[in-house]
C-alpha positions in Angstrom: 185.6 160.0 160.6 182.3 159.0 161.8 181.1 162.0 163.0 182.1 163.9 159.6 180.2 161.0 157.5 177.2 161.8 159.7 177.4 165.3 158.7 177.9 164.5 155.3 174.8 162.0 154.8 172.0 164.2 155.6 168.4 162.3 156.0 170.4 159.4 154.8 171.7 158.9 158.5 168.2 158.0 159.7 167.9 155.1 156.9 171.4 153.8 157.5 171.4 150.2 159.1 175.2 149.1 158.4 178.6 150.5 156.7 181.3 148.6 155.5 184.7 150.0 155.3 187.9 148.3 154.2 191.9 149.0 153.9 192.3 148.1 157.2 193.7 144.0 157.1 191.5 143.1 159.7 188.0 142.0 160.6 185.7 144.1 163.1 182.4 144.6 163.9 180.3 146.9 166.0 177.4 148.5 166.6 177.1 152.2 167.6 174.1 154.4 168.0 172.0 151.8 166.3 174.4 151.3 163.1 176.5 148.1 162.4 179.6 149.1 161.3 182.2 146.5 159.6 185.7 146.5 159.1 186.9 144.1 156.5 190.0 143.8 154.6 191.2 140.2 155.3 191.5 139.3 151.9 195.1 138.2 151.6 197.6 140.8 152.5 199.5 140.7 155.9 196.6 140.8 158.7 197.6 143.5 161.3 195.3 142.2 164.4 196.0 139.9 167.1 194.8 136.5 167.3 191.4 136.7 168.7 190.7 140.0 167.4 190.1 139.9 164.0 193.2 138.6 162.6 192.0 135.5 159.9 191.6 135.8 156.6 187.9 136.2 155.4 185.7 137.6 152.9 181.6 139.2 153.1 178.8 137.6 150.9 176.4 140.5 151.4 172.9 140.5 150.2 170.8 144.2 149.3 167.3 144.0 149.8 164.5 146.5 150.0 162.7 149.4 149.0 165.5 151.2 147.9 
């Protein structure tokens, strides 16, 4: 999936800091090749993780800033 969003988004790739997918009842986050990439879909349904790895419920309070 990652590599076919890469080939997808062009010179948007370069300006890419962070991506945040859901769907998945879990929390996760990691960085790879210099993007943070977040998993969140703890937002009430059954969690699927483990305890200790990203099995709580949660929610994101993101905030957009920037040229763009």
């Amino acid at each position: 999936m990652r590599e076919c969003l890469r080939a997808r988004a062009g010179r948007f790739v370069t300006e890419t800091t962070a991506v945040f997918v859901g769907h998945e009842h879990l929390y996760l986050r990691s960085t790879i090749d210099g993007v943070t990439e977040i998993i969140t879909g703890g937002g009430g349904a059954t969690l699927y993780a483990g305890e200790g790895k990203g099995r709580f419920y949660h929610f994101l309070l993101i905030t957009v800033s920037g040229d763009g």
